[in-house]
C-alpha positions in Angstrom: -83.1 237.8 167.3 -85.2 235.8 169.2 -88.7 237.9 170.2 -88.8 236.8 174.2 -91.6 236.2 176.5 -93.0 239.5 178.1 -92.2 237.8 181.6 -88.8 237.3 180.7 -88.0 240.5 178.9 -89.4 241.9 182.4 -86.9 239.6 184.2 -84.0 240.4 182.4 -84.7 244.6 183.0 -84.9 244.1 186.7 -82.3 241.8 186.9 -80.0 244.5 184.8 -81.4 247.4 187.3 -80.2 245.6 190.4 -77.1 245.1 189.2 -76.7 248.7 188.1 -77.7 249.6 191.1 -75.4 247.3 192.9 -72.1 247.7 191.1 -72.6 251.4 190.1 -69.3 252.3 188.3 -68.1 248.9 188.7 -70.3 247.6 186.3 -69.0 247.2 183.0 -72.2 245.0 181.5 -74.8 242.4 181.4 -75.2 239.4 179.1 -78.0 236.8 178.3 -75.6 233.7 177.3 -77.1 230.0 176.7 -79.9 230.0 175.1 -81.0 233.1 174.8 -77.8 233.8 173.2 -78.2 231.3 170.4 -82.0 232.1 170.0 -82.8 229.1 171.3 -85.1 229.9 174.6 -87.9 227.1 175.3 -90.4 227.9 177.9 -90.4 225.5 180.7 -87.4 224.4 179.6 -84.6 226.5 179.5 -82.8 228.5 182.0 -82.3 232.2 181.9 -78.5 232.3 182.0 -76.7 235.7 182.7 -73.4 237.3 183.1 -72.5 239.9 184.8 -68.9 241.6 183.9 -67.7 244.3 186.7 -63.7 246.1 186.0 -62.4 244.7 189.5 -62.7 241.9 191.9 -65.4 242.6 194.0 -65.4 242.8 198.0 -67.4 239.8 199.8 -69.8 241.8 200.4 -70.6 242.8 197.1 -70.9 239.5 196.6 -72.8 238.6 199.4 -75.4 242.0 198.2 -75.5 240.6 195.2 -76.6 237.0 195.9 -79.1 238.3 198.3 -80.4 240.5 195.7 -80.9 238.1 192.8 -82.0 234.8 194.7 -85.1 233.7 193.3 -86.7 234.4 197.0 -86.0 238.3 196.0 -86.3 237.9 192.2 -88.8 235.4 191.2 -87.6 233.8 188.5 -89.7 233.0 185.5 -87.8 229.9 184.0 -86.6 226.6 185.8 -83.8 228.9 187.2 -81.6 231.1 186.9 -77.6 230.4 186.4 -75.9 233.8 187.0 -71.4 233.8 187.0 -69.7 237.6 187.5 -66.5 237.9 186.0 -63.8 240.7 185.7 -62.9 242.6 182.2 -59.7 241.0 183.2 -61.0 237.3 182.8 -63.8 238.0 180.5 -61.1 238.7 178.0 -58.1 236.8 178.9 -59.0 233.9 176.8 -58.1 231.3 179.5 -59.5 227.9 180.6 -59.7 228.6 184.0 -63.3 229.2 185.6 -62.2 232.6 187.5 -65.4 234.2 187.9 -66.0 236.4 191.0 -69.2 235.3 191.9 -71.5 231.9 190.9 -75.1 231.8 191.8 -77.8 228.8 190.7 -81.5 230.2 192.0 -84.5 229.1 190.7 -88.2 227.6 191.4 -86.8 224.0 189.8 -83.1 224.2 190.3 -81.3 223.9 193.7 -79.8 226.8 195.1 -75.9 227.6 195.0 -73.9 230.1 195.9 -70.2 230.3 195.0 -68.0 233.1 196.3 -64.8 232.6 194.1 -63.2 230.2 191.6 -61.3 228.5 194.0 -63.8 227.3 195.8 -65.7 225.3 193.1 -65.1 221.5 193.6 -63.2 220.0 190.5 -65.5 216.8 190.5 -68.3 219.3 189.3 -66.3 220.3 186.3 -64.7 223.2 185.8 -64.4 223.2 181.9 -68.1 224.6 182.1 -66.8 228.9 182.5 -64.6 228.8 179.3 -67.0 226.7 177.0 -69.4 229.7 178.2 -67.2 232.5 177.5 -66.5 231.3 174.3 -70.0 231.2 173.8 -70.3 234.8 174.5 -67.8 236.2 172.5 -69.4 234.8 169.6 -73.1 235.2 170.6 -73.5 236.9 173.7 -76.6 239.6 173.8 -75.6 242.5 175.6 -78.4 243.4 178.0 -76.5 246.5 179.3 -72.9 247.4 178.1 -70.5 246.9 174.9 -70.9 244.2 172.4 -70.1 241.1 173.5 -67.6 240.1 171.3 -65.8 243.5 172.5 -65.6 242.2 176.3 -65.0 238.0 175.9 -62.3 236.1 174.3 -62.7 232.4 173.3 -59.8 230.3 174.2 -57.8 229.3 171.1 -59.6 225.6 169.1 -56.7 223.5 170.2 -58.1 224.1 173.7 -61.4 224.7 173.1 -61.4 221.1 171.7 -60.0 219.6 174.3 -62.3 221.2 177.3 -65.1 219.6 175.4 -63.3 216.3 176.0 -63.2 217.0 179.3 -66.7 217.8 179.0 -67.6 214.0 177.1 -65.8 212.4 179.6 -67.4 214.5 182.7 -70.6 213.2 181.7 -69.9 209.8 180.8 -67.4 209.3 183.8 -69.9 211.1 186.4 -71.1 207.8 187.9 -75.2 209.9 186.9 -74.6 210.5 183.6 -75.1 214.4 184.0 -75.5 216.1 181.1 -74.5 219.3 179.4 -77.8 221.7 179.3 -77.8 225.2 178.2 -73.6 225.7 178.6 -74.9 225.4 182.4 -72.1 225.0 185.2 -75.0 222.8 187.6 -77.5 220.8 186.3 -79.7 218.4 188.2 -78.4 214.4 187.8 -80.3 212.3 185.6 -81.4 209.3 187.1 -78.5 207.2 187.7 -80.1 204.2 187.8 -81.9 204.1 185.0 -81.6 200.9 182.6 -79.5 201.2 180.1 -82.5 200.5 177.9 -85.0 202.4 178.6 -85.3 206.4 177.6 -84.3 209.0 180.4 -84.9 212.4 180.3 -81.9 213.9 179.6 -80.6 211.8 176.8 -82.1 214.2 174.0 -80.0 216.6 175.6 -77.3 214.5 175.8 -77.2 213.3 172.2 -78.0 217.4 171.2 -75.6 218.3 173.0 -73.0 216.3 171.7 -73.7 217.4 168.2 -73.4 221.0 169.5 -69.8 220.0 170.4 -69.1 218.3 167.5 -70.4 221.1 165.1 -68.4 223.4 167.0 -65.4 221.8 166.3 -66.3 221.2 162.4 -67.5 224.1 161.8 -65.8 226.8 164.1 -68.7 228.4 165.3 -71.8 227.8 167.9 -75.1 226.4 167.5 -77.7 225.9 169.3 -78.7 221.9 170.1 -81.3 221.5 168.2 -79.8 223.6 165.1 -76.7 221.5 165.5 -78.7 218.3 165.8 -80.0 219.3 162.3 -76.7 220.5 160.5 -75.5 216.9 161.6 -78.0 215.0 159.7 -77.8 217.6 156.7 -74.4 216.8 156.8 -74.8 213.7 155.8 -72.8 210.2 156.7 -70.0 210.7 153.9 -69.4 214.2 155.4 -68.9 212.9 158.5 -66.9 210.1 157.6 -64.5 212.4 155.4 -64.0 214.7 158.8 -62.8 212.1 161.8 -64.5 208.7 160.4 -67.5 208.7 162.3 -70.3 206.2 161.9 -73.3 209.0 164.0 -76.3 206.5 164.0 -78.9 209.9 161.9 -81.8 207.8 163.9 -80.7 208.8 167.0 -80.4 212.6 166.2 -84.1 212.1 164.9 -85.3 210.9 168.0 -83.8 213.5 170.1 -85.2 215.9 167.6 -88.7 214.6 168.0 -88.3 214.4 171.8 -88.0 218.3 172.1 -91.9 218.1 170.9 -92.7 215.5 173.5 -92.1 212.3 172.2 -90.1 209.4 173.9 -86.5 210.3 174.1 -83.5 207.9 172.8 -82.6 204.9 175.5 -79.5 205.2 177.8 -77.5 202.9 175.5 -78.0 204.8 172.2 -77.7 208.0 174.2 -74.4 206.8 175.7 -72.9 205.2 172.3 -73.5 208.2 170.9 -71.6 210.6 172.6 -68.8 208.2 172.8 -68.8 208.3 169.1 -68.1 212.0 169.1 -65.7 211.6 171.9 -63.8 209.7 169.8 -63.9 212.0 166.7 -63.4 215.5 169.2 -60.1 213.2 170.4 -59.0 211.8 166.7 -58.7 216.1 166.1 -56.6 216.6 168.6 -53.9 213.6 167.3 -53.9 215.4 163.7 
């Protein structure tokens, strides 16, 4: 497991004492998911993402206590921000597609603050495959911060749905008019620049490309991975590997770059970034026509 930052480790414990203190005996646990789930926490980087599982659907003014209580303004936050969802036991383990969580808050010194109060009222041009591809995540990773295993509290929808929500996922990003892009399993990420030639590098395409191989790998493989580990399984893979799985031509340059860029070096251009994940749109959507 991942040794953490002593600013973070101290994060995480207040951030689980609030909630205690919050939800009382309502509080069935607390979860790191993301990357500190999949040992993959960068500094400056990532963002701390947490959530929170209670037995009942809270009051609005739990809700309201709670958002007041874990804003960055009350808890600094030590990463770019913090992405916090509460769910019931009931969802948490239901193994559905739908987002469902109680409460949805984005906080953080580089991230804009949101505040959702139920599922319903998340708008369905932000995505709303993001909760499921999460809780899939942490029944399979999840690090318990307070409460049972994870993998005792979350259920992962079944493959032939899992596959297809990271279609919609592809498609979200490459139909978003900014070319968003998938960061951490986060449900709100800050837009890319939009503008941005199709020819120069942006800063999200490592993430993009990495991200896309996450997906991918999932698929192949039937388990989780961080980006950068799945970036590297894809090029270990090999091309005929790929080819034999859903005739895939991945350009292994690409992946390199992306690699490289996580270190500080120029990230791939909007065009390779782009043909990329189109590439494993294709293959995600050739698995579901078998």
């Amino acid at each position: 497991m991942q040794a953490l930052d002593p600013l973070v480790q101290e994060y995480l414990e207040a951030l689980t004492e609030r909630t205690q203190l919050l939800l009382l005996s309502d509080l069935v646990g607390v979860y790191a998911a993301g990357s500190l789930a999949l040992d993959a926490y960068e500094p400056d980087r990532s963002d701390i993402d947490i959530a929170i599982v209670c037995s009942a659907a809270l009051p609005m003014a739990t809700k309201e206590s709670i958002i007041a209580a874990l804003r960055h303004e009350a808890l600094p936050c030590p990463a770019r921000g913090l992405e916090l969802v509460v769910y019931t036991t009931e969802v948490a383990g239901a193994a559905t597609s739908d987002p469902g969580f109680e409460v949805e808050l984005n906080t953080g010194p580089r991230m804009d603050f949101r505040a959702t109060h139920m599922a319903a009222d998340r708008p369905e041009r932000d995505g709303l495959f993001w909760y499921a591809v999460d809780r899939s995540i942490l029944a399979e990773s999840g690090r318990a911060l307070l409460g049972p295993p994870s993998s005792q509290v979350f259920r992962s929808v079944p493959d032939e749905q899992l596959v297809l929500l990271l279609i919609q996922s592809l498609r979200w990003h490459l139909g978003s008019g900014d070319d968003r892009t998938l960061d951490e399993d986060t449900p709100d990420e800050d837009a890319p620049e939009a503008d941005a030639p199709d020819d120069d590098a942006a800063s999200w395409t490592d993430d993009a490309v990495l991200n896309s191989c996450r997906a991918w790998q999932r698929m192949r493989t039937g388990h989780w991975f961080s980006k950068v580990e799945a970036g590297r399984q894809v090029l270990a893979a090999g091309r005929s590997q790929i080819e034999s799985t859903a005739d895939l031509e991945l350009d292994p340059a690409v992946i390199e770059q992306s690699l490289a860029a996580r270190s500080g070096t120029a990230p791939p251009s909007v065009r390779a970034a782009r043909r990329f994940q189109r590439t494993v749109l294709d293959g995600l959507e050739k698995m579901t026509a078998r």
